[in-house]
C-alpha positions in Angstrom: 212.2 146.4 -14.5 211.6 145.8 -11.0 211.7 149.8 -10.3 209.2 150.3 -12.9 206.7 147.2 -11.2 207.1 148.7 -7.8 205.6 152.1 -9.3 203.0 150.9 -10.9 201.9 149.0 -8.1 202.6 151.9 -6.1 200.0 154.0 -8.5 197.6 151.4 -8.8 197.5 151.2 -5.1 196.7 155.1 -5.1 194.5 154.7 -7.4 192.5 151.9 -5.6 192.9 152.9 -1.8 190.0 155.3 -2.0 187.7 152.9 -3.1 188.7 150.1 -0.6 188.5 153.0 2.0 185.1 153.9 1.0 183.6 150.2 0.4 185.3 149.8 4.5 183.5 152.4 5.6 180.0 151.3 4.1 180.4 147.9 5.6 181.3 149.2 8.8 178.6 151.3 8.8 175.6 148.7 7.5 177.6 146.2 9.8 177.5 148.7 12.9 173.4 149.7 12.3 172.8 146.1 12.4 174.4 145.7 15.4 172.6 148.3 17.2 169.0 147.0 15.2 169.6 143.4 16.9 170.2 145.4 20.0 166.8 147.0 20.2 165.2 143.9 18.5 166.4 141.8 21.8 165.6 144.5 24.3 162.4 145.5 22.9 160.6 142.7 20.9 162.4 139.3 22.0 162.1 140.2 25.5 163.4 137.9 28.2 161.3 135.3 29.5 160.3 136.9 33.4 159.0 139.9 30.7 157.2 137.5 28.1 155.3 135.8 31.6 154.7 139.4 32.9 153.0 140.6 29.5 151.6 137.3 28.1 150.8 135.2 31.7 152.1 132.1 30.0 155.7 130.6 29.1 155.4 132.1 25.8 158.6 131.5 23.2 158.7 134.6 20.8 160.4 134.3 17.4 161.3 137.1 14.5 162.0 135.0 11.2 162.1 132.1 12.7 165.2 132.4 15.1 164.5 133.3 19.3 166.8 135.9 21.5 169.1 133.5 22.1 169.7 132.5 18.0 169.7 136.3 17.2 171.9 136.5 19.9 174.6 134.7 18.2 174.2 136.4 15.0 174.3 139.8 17.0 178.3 138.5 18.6 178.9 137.6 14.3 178.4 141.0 13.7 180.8 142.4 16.3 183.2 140.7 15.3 182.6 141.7 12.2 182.7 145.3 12.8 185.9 144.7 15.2 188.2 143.3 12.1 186.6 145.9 9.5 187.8 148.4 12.3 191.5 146.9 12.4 191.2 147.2 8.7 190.4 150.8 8.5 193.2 151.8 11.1 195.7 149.6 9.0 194.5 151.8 5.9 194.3 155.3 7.6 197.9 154.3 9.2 199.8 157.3 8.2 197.0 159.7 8.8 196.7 158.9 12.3 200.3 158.7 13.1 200.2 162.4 11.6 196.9 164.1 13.7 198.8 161.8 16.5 202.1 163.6 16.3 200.8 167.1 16.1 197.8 166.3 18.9 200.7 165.4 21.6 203.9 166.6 20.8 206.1 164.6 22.9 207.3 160.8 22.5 207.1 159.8 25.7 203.9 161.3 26.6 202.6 159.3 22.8 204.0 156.4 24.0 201.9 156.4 27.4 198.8 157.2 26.1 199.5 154.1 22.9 199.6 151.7 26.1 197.3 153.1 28.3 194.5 153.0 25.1 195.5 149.4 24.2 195.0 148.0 27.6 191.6 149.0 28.5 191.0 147.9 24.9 192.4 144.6 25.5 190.5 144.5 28.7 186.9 145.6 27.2 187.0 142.6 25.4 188.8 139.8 27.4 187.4 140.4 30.8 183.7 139.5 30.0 185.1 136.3 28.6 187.1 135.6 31.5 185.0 137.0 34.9 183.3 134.5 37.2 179.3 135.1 37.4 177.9 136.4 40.7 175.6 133.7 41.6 172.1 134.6 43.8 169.9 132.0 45.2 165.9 133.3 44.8 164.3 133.2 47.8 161.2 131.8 48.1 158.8 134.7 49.6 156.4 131.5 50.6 158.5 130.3 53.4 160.4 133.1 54.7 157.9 132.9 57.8 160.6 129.9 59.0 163.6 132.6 59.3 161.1 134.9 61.2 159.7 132.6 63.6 156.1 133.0 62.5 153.8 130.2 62.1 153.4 129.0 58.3 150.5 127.1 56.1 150.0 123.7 55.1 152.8 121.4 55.8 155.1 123.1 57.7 152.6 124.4 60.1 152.1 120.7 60.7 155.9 120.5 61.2 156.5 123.2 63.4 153.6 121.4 65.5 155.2 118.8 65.7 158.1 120.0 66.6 157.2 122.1 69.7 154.5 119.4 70.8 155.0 119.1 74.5 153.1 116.0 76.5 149.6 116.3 77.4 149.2 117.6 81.3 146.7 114.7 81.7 149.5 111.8 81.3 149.5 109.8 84.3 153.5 109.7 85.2 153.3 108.3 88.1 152.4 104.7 87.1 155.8 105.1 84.3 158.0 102.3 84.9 161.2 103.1 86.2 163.0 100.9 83.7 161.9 103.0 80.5 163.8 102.2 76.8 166.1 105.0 75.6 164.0 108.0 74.1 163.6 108.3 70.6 166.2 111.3 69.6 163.7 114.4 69.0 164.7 114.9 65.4 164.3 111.8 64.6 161.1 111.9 66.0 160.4 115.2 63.6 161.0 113.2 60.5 159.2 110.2 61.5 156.1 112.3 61.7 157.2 114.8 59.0 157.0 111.9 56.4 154.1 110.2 57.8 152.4 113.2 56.9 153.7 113.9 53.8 152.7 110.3 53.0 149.2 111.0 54.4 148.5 114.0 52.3 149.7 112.2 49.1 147.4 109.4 49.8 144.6 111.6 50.6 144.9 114.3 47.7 145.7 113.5 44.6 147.5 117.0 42.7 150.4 116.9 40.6 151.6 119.2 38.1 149.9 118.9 35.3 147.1 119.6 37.1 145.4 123.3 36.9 144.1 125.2 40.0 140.4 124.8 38.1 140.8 121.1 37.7 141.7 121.0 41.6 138.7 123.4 42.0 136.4 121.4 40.3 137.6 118.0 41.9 137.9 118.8 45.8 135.0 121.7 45.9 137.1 124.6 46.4 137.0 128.1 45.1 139.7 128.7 42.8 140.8 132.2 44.9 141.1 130.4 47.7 143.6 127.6 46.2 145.3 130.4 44.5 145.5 132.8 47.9 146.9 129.6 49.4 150.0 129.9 47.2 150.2 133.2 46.3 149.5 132.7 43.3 147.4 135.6 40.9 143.6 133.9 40.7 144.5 135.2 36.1 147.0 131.9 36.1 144.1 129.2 37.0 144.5 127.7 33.6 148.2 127.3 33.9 149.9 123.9 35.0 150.8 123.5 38.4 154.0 122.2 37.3 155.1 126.0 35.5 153.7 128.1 38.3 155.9 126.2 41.2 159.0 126.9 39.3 157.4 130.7 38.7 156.5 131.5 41.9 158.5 129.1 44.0 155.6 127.8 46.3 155.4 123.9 47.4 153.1 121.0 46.1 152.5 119.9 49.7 151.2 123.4 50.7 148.6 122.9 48.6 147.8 119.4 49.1 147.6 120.4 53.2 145.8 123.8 52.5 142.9 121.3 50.3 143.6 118.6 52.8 142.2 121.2 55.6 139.3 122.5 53.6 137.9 120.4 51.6 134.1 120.5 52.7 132.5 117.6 54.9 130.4 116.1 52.2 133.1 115.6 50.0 135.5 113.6 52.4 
């Protein structure tokens, strides 16, 4: 009785393994063009957001039915998956077919048995090494302010600083009548930071920007042409309309290089 069960299930298996083959290879198909449509969809359409500010000017979100890049994302690592057990499933169904091409591709044992291990490995690799690598981290530098690791002179602020860090004493300073008993001198850097922050504390007091300002609101307010407050910066004169706040994190320049570059050129009428 058990003979005959084994048989039948034996033929009905037959019977059925085509058609569980096929339906495996539809899915893996559909699941595999899906895969690669996400693919283009994220590279091409839900671009990345230094691309949305290069072809848009503003920190634009873009959405396909609802979902961003990064919700598509997850649905495009679903589908991998996907694909990578429908894959184990066709190699457990094709079994004996590729044992066979195997056997009469490479002849001898030993030389099957390398080529099994060396296959697996990189496969095991290919997918646990992205998990399991340390990102390469990169500070941006801020083009702005490199002038400080040249030695050349800079704008705003730290023109002040650097001022007032190679100020020497005026030639016309009567020494002579300098007690002899003089206090310890202030230490020099000291000295630097003293001043540094009582002109930081002199431009806030004197210019009032902030970050949700726009370079045509500080245009209008302190008489200054907008391509001038954007040159100051470096900043293209198209983004006038855009917060202060998004453009200092876009191009990386300083709020008090501003306030000091409008602190400097605001016109005599208007102080």
């Amino acid at each position: 009785m058990s003979i005959n069960f084994k048989k039948n299930t034996m033929n009905n298996w037959s019977k059925i393994k085509p058609k569980v083959n096929l339906v495996i290879d539809a899915l893996m198909f559909l699941v595999l063009m899906a895969v690669a449509g996400l693919g283009f969809l994220m590279k091409y359409v839900l671009l990345p957001g230094y691309k949305i500010n290069e072809i848009y000017g503003t920190d634009t979100d873009l959405f396909f039915r609802g979902l961003d890049r990064h919700q598509w994302g997850a649905i495009h690592l679903y589908l991998a998956l996907s694909m990578l057990f429908l894959l184990i499933f066709h190699i457990i169904f094709h079994w004996s077919s590729i044992v066979s091409i195997f056997k009469r591709m490479i002849p001898g044992k030993t030389m099957r048995w390398i080529i099994t291990l060396i296959v697996t490995i990189l496969g095991i690799l290919l997918v646990l090494v992205p998990v399991l690598v340390n990102p390469e981290v990169a500070e941006h530098q801020r083009t702005l302010h490199r002038n400080r690791d040249t030695g050349e002179r800079g704008t705003g602020i730290h023109s002040r600083r650097n001022e007032l860090r190679t100020e020497e004493p005026s030639v016309h300073e009567d020494v002579s009548i300098t007690p002899k008993t003089e206090e310890p001198e202030e230490p020099v850097e000291q000295k630097v930071s003293r001043d540094t922050e009582a002109v930081e504390v002199h431009l806030h007091n004197q210019v009032d920007i902030d970050g949700t300002m726009t370079l045509d609101e500080v245009s209008a307010r302190y008489n200054i042409s907008v391509e001038e407050l954007a040159g100051a910066i470096n900043v293209p004169v198209s983004y006038a309309n855009e917060r202060l706040g998004r453009l200092r994190k876009r191009y990386g320049f300083e709020m008090e290089d501003l306030r000091a570059f409008v602190l400097n050129n605001i016109p005599n009428d208007d102080r």
